[in-house]
C-alpha positions in Angstrom: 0.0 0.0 0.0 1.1 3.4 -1.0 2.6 5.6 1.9 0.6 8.6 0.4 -2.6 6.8 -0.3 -6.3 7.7 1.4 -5.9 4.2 3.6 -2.8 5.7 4.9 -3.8 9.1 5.7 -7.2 8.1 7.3 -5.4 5.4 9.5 -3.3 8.2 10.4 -6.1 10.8 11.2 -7.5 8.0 13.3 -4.2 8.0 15.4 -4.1 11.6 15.8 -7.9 11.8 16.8 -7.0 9.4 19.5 -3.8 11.7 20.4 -6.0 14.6 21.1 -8.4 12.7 22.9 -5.6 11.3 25.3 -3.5 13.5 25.1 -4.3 15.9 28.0 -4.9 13.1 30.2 -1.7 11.9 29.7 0.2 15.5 30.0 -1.9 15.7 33.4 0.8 14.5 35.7 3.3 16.8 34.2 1.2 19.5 34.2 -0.2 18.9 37.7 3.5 18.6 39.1 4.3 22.1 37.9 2.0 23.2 40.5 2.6 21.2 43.4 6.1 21.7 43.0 6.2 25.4 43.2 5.0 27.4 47.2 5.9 26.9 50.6 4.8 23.4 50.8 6.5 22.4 47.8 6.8 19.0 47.0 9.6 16.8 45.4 9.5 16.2 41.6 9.1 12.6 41.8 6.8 12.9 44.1 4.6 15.5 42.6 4.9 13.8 39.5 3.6 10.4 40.8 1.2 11.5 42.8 -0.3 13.4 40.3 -0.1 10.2 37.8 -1.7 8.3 40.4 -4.7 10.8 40.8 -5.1 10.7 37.1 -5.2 6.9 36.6 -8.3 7.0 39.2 -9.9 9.7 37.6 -9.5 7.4 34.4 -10.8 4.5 36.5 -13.5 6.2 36.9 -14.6 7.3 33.9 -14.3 3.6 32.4 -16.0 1.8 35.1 -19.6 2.9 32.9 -18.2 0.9 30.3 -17.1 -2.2 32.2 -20.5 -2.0 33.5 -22.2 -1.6 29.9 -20.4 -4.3 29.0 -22.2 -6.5 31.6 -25.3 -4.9 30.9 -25.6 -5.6 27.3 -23.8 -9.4 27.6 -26.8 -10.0 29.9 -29.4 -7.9 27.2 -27.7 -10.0 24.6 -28.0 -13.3 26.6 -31.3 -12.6 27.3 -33.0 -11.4 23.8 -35.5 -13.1 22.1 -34.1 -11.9 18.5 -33.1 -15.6 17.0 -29.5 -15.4 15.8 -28.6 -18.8 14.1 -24.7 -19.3 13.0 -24.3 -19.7 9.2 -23.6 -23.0 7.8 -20.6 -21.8 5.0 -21.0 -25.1 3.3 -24.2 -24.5 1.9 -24.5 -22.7 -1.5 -26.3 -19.9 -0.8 -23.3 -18.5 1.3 -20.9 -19.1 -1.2 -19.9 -15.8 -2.5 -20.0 -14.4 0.8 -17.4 -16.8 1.8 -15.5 -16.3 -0.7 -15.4 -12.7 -0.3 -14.3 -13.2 3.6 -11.6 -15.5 1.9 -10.1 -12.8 -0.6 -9.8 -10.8 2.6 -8.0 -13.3 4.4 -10.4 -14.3 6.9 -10.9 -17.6 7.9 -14.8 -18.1 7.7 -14.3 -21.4 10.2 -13.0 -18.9 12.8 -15.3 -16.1 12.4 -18.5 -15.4 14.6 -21.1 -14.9 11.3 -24.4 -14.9 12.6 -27.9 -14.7 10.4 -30.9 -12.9 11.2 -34.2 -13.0 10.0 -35.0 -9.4 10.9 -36.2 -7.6 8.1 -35.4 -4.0 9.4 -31.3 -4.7 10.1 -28.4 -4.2 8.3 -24.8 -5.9 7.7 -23.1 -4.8 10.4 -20.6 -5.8 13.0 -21.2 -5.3 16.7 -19.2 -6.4 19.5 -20.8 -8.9 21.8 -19.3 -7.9 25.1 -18.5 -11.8 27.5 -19.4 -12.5 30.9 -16.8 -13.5 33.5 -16.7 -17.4 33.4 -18.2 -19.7 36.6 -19.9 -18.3 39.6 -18.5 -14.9 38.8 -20.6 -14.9 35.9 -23.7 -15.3 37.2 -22.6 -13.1 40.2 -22.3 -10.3 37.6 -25.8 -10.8 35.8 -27.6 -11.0 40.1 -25.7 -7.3 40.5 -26.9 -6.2 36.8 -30.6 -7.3 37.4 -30.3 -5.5 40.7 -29.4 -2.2 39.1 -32.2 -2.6 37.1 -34.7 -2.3 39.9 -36.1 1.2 40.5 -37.1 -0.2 43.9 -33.6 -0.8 45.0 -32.4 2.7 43.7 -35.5 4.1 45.9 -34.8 2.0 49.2 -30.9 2.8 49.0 -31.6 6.5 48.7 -34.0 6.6 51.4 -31.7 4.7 53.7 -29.2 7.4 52.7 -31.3 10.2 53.7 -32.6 8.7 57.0 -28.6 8.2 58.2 -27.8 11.5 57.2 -30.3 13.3 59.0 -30.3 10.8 62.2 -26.8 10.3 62.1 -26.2 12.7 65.1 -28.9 11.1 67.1 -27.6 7.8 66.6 -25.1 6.1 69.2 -24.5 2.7 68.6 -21.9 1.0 71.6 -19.6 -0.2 69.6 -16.0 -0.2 69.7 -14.5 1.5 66.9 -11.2 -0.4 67.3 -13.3 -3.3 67.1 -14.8 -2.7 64.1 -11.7 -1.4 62.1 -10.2 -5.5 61.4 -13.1 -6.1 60.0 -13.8 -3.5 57.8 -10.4 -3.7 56.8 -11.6 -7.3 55.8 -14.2 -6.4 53.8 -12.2 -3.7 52.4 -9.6 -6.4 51.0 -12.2 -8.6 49.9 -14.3 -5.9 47.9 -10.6 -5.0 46.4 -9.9 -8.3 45.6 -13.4 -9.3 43.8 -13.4 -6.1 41.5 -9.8 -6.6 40.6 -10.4 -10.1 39.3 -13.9 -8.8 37.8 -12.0 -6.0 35.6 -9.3 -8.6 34.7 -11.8 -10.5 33.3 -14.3 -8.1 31.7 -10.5 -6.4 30.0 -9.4 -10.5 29.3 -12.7 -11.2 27.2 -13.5 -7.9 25.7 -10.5 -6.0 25.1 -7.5 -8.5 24.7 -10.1 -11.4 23.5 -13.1 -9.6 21.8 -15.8 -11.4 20.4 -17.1 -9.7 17.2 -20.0 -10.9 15.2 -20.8 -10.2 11.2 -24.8 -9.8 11.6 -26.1 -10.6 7.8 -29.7 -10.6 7.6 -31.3 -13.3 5.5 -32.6 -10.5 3.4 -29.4 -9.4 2.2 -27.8 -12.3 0.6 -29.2 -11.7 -2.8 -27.6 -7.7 -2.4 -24.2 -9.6 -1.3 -24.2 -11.5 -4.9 -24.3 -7.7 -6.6 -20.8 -6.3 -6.8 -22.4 -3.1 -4.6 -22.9 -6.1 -2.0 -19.5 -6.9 -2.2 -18.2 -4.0 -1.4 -20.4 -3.3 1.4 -19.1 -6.8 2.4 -15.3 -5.6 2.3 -16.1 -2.6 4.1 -18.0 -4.5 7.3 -14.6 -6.7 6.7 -12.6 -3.6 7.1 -14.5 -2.8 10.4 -13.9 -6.3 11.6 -10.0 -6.3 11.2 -9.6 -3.1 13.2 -11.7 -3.3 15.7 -13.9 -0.6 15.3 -17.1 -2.4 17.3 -14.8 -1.9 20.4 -13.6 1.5 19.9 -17.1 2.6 19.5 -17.5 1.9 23.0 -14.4 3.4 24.1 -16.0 6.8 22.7 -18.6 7.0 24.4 -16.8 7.5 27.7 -13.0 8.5 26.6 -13.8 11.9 25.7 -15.5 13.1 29.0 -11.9 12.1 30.7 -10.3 13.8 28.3 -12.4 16.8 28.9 -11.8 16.8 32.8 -8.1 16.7 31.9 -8.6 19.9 29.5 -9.7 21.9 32.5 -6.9 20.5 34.7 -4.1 21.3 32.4 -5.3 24.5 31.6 -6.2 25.1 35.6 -2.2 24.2 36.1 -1.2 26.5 33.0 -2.9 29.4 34.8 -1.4 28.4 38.5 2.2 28.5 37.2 2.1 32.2 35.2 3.4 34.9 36.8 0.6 37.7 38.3 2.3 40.3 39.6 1.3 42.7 37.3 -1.9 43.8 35.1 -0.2 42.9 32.3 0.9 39.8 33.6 -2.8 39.0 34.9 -4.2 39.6 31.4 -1.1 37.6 30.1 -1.8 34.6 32.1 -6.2 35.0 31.7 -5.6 35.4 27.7 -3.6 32.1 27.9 -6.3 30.3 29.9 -9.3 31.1 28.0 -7.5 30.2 24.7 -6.1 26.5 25.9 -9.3 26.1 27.7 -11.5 26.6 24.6 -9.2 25.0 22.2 -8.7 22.2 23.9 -13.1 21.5 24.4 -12.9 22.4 20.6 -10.7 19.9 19.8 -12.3 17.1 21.8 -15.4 17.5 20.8 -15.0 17.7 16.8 -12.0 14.2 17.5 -14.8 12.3 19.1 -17.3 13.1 16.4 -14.3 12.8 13.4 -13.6 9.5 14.5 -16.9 7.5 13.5 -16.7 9.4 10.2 -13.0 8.9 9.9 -13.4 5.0 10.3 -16.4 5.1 7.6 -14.6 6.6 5.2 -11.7 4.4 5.9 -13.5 1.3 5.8 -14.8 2.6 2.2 -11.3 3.4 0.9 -10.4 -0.4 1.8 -13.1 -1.6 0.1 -12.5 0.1 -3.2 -9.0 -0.3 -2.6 -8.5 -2.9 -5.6 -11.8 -2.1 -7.2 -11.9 1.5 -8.2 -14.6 1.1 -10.9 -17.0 0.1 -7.7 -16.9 3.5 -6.3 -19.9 5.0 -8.2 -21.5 2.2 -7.1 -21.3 2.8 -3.6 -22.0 6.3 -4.1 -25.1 5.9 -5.6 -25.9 3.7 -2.7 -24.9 5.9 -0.4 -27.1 9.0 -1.9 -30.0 6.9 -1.4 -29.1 6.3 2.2 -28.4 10.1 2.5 -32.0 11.6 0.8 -33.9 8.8 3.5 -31.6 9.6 6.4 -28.8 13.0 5.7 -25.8 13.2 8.6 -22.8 14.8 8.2 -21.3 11.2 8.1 -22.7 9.9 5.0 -22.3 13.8 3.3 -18.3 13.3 4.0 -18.4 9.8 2.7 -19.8 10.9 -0.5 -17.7 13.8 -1.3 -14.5 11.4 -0.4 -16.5 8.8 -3.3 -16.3 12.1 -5.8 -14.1 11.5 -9.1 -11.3 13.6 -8.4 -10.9 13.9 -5.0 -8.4 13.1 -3.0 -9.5 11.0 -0.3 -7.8 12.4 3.2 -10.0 13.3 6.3 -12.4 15.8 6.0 -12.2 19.8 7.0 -12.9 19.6 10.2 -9.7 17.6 10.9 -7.5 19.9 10.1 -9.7 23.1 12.4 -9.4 20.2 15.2 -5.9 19.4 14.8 -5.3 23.3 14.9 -6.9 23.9 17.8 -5.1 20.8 19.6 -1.9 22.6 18.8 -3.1 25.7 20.6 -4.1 23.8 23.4 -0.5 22.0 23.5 1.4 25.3 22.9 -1.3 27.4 25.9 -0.6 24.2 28.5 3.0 23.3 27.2 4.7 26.7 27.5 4.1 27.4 31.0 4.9 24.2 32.3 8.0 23.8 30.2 9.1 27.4 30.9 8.7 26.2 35.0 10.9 23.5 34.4 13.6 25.0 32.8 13.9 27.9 35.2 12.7 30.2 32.8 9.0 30.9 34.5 9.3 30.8 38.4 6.0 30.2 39.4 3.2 31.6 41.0 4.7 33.6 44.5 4.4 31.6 47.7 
């Protein structure tokens, strides 16, 4: 594959989407040591910087713990669902040319989780199924699902919450507080413990080990002979090999880290600038505002680039060795677009136009801009505090 061909550049606008989405969560510990290390109560630089690095993988823990626990909800949905999803027998002839399209791609059709449905409303697509852990922790996790599900235990736990808070200070149980600190210390181990092994095994199954089924309706194996079903074929294929089901569901909660780490690093820019002056104050102010709304700006148009961006690559692959297919697909496409326009499919379409060149669309490069801004508004400060340069707010 050509280094300067529209695969290329769209796998590497994927990678940079992801670097601005990340990207100020990972400069939070340096940032966040820029402050801690300047004042009366200074701290040592390895300390600052690990403590800070600490304090942002928990706020990163907590951000992802919705999606562990989407991932149990919808394995138990899934489990549960009365939609009849029957695996495809590749022997018989009907499936032939499908198989043999999963073939020229290089995918081995006995290894592959195909699954047919009779609904008459889907489409080919490919969804992650998320796994439950295996054994007893298993079904433990679908018990603590089904419990979230009940409004009544939300309302009892709430009320129970209330009533201590407001009789707390009436309430005095005799009890021994030293007596009651090995065990809680017990249950605090074992409550540890038990989620450790539960995240192991929810990261085990659906990140290192994902499961990942091609849903092709019933419907749609007489549009999969047509060489526009091929290439809407390839393209599912192109989602498949990539793992874009997954990464779907990493964007739906990545971005509101990265966000919270925006308004850190630009907090920490501010803290280290000199204010002595008004010319100084307006200095430092000007600085904030502009990493602050750069960096939102940038997050927000990543997240919604990167859907769009793995379309559009997934279509590049699939016309990758058959060109003369595009107008196919765009055709197919417009129809798609006069039933259902989105920005998505209007990008997809001008990328399919004779002529053009392929790469990500505009808004990548306004994002990419304002990520620099953000880097230089966030990086400056800090790097001017570490080199002696800047010293720091006055203790």
């Amino acid at each position: 594959m050509a280094t300067g061909s529209p695969v290329v550049r769209l796998r590497r606008a994927e990678r940079v989407c992801w670097l601005i989405l990340l990207g100020p969560v990972c400069a939070a510990p340096a940032t966040g040591a820029s402050v801690t290390v300047t004042g009366d109560d200074a701290l040592s630089v390895p300390a600052a910087i690990g403590g800070t690095a600490v304090l942002t993988v928990l706020v990163l823990a907590f951000f992802l713990a919705p999606l562990i626990n989407e991932w149990r909800s919808d394995s138990l949905s899934g489990r549960e669902a009365d939609e009849a999803l029957t695996g495809i027998d590749w022997t018989s002839k009907g499936w032939k040319r499908v198989r043999d399209t999963f073939h020229a791609a290089g995918l081995d059709t006995a290894r592959l989780h195909a699954v047919s449905s009779w609904s008459p409303d889907s489409g080919l697509k490919v969804v992650h199924v998320p796994q439950p852990s295996p054994g007893f922790l298993g079904r433990m996790e679908d018990w603590g699902t089904r419990l979230q599900r009940r409004t009544s235990v939300w309302v009892v736990g709430a009320a129970a919450g209330f009533a201590v808070a407001l009789l707390g200070d009436r309430l005095d149980p005799s009890v021994d507080d030293d007596a009651l600190l090995v065990p809680l210390l017990v249950t605090a181990v074992v409550i540890v413990a038990a989620a450790g092994v539960f995240v192991y095994h929810a990261f085990s199954l659906n990140v290192r080990r994902p499961t990942v089924h091609v849903i092709i309706p019933r419907s749609w194996r007489a549009l999969l002979r047509t060489p526009v079903g091929a290439v809407l074929l390839r393209h599912e294929i192109s989602h498949l090999r990539h793992g874009d089901p997954m990464r779907r569901r990493y964007l739906r909660h990545v971005p509101a880290a990265g966000k919270l780490a925006v308004w850190f690093d630009s907090v920490a820019a501010l803290a280290v600038t000199p204010m002595e002056t008004s010319g100084q104050t307006l200095v430092s102010l000007t600085v904030f505002t502009s990493a602050l709304t750069a960096g939102l700006y940038a997050n927000s148009r990543a997240r919604r680039l990167m859907v769009t961006l793995m379309e559009m690559r997934a279509d590049a692959e699939a016309l990758a060795h058959h060109p003369e297919s595009a107008g196919l697909v765009a055709t197919f496409l417009a129809r798609q677009q006069d039933r259902n326009p989105t920005p998505q499919k209007a990008a997809r379409l001008r990328a399919l136009t004779p002529g053009c060149a392929g790469g990500p669309p505009a808004p990548y490069s306004r994002a990419v801009a304002a990520a620099w801004v953000f880097a230089v508004a966030t990086g400056v400060p800090a790097l001017g505090l570490w080199t002696g340069v800047l010293d720091g707010v006055p203790s």
